[in-house]
Structure formats: structure tokens, C-alpha cells
N, C-alpha and C positions, 0 to 999 in steps of 0.2 A: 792727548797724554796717555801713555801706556798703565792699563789698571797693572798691581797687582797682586801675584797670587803663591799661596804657600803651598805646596805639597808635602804632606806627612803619609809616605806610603815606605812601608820596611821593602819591597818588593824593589830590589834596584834596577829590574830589566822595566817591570811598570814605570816607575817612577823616570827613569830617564826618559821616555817615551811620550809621559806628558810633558816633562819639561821640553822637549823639542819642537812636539806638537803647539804646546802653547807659548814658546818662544817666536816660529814661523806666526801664528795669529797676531802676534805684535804684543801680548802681556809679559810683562816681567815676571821671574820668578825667581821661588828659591824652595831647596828640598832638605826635608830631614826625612832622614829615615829611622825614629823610634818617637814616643808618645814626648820622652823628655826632650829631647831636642826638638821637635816640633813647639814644646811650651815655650823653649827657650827662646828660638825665632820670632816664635809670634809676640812675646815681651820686647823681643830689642828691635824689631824692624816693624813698620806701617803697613797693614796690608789689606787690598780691599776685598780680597775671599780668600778660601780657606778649602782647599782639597784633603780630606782626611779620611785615610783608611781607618778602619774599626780594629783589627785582627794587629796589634802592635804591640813589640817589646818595647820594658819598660811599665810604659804606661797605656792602655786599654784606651782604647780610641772614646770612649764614652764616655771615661773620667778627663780626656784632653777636654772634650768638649763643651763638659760642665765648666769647669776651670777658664773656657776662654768664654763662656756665659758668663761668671761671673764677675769677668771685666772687662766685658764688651758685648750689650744684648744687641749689638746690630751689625756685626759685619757678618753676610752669609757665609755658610758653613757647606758646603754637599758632603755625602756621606760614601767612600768607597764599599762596598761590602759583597759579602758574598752570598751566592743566591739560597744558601740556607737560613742566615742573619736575620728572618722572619724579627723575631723577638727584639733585635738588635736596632732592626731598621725602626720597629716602634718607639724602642726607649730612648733612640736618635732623636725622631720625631720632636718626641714628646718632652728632651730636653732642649728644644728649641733648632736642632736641623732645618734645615730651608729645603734640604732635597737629598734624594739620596741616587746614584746608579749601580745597577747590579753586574760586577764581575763574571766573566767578562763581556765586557762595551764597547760600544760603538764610537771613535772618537768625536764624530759627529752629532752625535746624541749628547754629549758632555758638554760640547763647545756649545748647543743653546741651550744647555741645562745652564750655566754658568751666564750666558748673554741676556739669559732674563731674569737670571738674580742680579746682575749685575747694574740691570734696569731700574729695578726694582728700586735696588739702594742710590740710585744716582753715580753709579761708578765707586763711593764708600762707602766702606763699613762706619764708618763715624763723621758723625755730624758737624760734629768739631773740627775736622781734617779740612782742609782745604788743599789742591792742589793746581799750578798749572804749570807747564813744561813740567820743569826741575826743581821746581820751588815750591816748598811744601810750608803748609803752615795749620801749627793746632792752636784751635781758642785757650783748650780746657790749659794745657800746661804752655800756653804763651810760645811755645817752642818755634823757630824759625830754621830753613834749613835749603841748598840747592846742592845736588849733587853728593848729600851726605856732609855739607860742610855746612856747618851752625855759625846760624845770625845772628847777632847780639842787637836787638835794638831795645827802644827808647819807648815807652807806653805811648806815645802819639804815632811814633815810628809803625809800630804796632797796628792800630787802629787806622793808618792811612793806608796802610800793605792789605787789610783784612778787608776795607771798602773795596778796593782794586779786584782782589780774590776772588770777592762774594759778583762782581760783575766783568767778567774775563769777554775780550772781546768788544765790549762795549764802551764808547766814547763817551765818557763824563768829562762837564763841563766845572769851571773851578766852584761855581755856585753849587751846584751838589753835593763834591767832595766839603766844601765847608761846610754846608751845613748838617751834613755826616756826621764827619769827623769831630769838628769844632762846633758845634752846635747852631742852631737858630738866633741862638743871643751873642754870638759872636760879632764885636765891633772893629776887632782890631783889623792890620794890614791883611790886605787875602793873596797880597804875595808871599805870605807864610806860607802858601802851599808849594811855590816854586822852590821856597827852601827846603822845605821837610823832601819834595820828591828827589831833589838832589843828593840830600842826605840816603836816602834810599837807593837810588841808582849807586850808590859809589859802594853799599854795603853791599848788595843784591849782586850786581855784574863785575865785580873784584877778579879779574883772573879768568872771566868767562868770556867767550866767544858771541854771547849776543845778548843784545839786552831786553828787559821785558817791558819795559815803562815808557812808553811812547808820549810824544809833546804832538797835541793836535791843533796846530798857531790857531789861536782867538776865538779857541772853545775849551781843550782841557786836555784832559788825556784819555789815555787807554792803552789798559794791559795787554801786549800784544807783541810777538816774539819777531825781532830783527835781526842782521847782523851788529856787534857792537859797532864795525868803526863807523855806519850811519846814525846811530844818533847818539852825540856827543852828552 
């Protein structure tokens, strides 16, 4: 799954340049070019790093940065700047910057500047975020989403999507998922879980091309990306 990444650089020859760059490496992205429209991005879109020049109209690349510390101490940050920004690069640091590179770079230098923060945080800046393919999901505000289209589910609904999440690739059997999900002291039918993933499947793959919730006959499942019309 594609991380990714915001660009907040005023410089539009710069800026397109990463965006290109880091479009060909396979990241997504998206650009503002001034301190406010960079805040505003980073409120309305998920993003698991943050490219930000210092030198910004509007709003001062140092004040963006406190501002996305104060609602978010974990998704890394690198620091554009230039090679006089001594001072800058410290007060960077020192409000929580993960790295900085000096104007002008190497695009080379950037792309493992970025692959080992990137490590670092597990591919997010939040912990709470879960993603796989196209389907995203947050603990903190319950939020469910593929494609930019929002999922409405059911608090169990929930809690069966987020076991899945939390072990992508991996074949769980229905004994796990229940006692996950539904607990240890669960008596009741455990073909409740073939309901609820049903339920799930018809939210999740509505109108999409392939599904993610695999039936593994007389073990369980696994999250795991197909074409739809193979499993029904």
C-alpha cells in the first residue's frame, strides 16, 4: 500500500518536482504551497509524512509545525530549508522535526531520508490509523473509509474489521477471530462470524473491483486482496 506524503513547499518549480519524483517511487501525494493551506490539508486528509519548507507565506514553516505537534506527536515531519536556517533547523529540531535537508538536494538523499522515517513509524504517523489497500481505518474516531468513501458500521462491525487490519495477510481461524472479537466467554453460535463478515463484505466491496476478505474453507479467513467476481 502506497504511504503518504504532504508537501508544503511555496516554491512551485520545487514542489512539482517532488511531487513527480515521489509519485514515480510509488507514494501518494499532495501539495500546498503556503503554511495555511498546508494546515488545512493536513486536517482534512491522513497522511503518513510531512515535507515542509521553513521559508513560507502565510504561515512560517515553524509555527505549521508546532500546530501539527500539537495534534499529532508521531507522524514524521522533515524540514526543507536553507543552508543559512542554522537557527531554524535547530528550533525545527527542537520542536520535534525528525529531520531536516539542506536546499539544495539531492533527490536521492530525500527518498532515504524519508524511507527511514518512514520505518521508523511503521509506514504511519498514527497509531490509531490502520491501512490496507484502500481501506483505511481509525481506532481514535471509529472512522471507516475505501477510496475516500465512508463506511458506516455497527460497533462489532467495527471490532471485526480492526482484528483483520491489525493482522493483514495473515490466515486466522474462526477460533481466534471469536475470541478477539467476542470474547473468551462467548457461548453463543460461531457462525456469527460468517454473518457479521458478510455483513462486512457487502459494506467494504459495494461498487469495487476486488475484495479484501477472503474465506479460507475449514480454517477462517484472511485479509487479502482479490478480484471481486472470485469470491462471492
Amino acid at each position: 500500500m502506497a504511504e503518504r506524503i504532504l508537501i508544503v513547499e511555496d516554491e512551485k518549480s520545487i514542489a512539482r518536482v517532488l511531487e513527480l519524483e515521489l509519485t514515480y517511487e510509488g507514494y501518494k501525494t499532495g501539495v500546498a504551497y503556503s503554511g495555511a493551506e498546508g494546515l488545512i490539508q493536513f486536517r482534512e486528509n491522513d497522511w503518513d509524512l510531512v515535507l515542509l519548507d521553513l521559508m513560507l507565506p502565510e504561515i512560517h514553516g515553524l509555527d505549521v509545525l508546532k500546530r501539527i505537534r500539537s495534534s499529532n506527536s508521531g507522524i514524521p515531519v522533515i524540514l526543507l530549508t536553507a543552508k543559512s536556517d542554522v537557527k531554524d533547523k535547530v528550533a525545527g529540531l527542537d520542536l520535534g522535526a525528525n529531520d531536516y535537508v539542506t536546499k539544495p538536494f539531492e533527490i536521492e538523499e530525500l527518498l532515504a531520508r524519508i524511507r527511514a522515517c518512514l520505518r521508523l513509524t511503521n509506514g504511519t504517523g498514527n497509531p490509531d490509523r490502520h491501512r490496507f489497500e484502500e481501506l483505511e481505518l481509525n481506532e481514535s474516531t471509529r472512522a471507516v473509509s475505501r477510496n475516500g468513501r465512508t463506511i458506516e458500521l455497527t460497533p462489532r462491525e467495527f471490532d471485526l474489521l480492526l482484528y483483520l487490519m491489525q493482522h493483514p495477510q495473515q490466515v486466522l481461524s474462526r477460533e481466534q477471530v471469536l475470541n478477539a472479537v467476542w470474547g473468551y466467554d462467548y457461548y453463543g453460535d460461531t457462525n456469527v462470524i460468517d454473518v457479521y463478515i458478510r455483513y462486512l463484505r457487502k459494506k467494504i466491496d459495494a461498487g469495487e473491483i476486488s475484495t479484501y476478505i477472503q474465506t479460507v474453507r475449514g480454517i477462517g479467513y484472511v485479509l487479502k486482496e482479490h478480484p471481486n467476481e472470485i469470491e462471492k
